[in-house]
C-alpha positions as CSV (number, residue, x, y, z in Angstrom):
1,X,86.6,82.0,78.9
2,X,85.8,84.8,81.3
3,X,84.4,86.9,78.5
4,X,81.9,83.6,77.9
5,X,80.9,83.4,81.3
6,X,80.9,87.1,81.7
7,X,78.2,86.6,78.7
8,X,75.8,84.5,80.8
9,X,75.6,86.6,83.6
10,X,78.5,85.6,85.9
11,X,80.2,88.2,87.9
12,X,83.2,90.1,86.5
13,X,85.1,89.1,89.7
14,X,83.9,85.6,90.0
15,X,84.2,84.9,86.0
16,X,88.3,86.4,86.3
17,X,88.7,83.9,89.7
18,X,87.6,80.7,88.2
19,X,89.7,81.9,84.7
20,X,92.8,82.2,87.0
21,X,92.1,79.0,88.9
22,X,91.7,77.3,85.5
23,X,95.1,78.5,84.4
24,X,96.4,77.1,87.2
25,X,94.9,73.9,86.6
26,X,96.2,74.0,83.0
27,X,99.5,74.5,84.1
28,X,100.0,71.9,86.5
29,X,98.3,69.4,84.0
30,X,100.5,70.4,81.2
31,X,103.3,69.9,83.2
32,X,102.6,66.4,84.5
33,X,101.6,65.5,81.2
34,X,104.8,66.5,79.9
35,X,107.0,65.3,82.9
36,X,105.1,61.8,82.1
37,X,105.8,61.7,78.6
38,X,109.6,63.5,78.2
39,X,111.0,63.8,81.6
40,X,114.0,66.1,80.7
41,X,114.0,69.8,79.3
42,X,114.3,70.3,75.6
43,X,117.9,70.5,74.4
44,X,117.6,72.2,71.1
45,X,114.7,74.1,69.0
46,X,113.8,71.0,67.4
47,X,112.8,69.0,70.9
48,X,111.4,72.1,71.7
49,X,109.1,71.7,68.7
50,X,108.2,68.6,68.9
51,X,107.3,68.8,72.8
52,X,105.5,72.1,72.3
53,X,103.6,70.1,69.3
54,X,102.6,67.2,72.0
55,X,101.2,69.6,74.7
56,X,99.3,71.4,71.6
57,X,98.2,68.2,70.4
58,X,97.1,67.3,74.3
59,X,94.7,70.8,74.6
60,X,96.5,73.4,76.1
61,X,97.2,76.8,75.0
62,X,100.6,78.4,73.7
63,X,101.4,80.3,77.4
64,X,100.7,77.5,79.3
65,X,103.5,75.5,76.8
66,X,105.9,78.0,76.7
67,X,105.6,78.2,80.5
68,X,106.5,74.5,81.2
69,X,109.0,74.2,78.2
70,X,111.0,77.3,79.5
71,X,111.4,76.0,83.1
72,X,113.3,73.6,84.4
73,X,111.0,70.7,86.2
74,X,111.6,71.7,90.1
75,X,110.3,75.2,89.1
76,X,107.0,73.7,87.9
77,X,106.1,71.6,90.7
């Protein structure tokens, strides 16, 4: 993302602020999302899986998952 805007002109500094704002975005979304949807951390690899597949399916990337899978729900809000 930043290399694309980067690529169009923008600002080194401004394209890295809106990338880290974005993240942020994508983190809080993911994790309402998945608070919406399953509520309780993962037990065992294979709800792991399958929630990790759901926030794929929704969009976001691999770090933002492993980020709100890894946590326990109070950390994330």
């Amino acid at each position: 993302m930043a290399l694309e805007l980067r690529e169009k002109g923008v600002s080194e500094t401004l394209a890295d602020k809106a990338t880290a704002e974005m993240a942020k975005n994508d983190l809080a979304n993911a994790s309402a999302v998945w608070k919406k949807k399953f509520g309780n951390p993962p037990q065992n690899r294979e709800e792991w899986a399958k929630q990790a597949r759901f926030l794929q399916g929704r969009g976001f990337g691999f770090e933002i998952i492993k980020r709100v899978l890894n946590n326990t729900p109070e950390d994330l809000e």
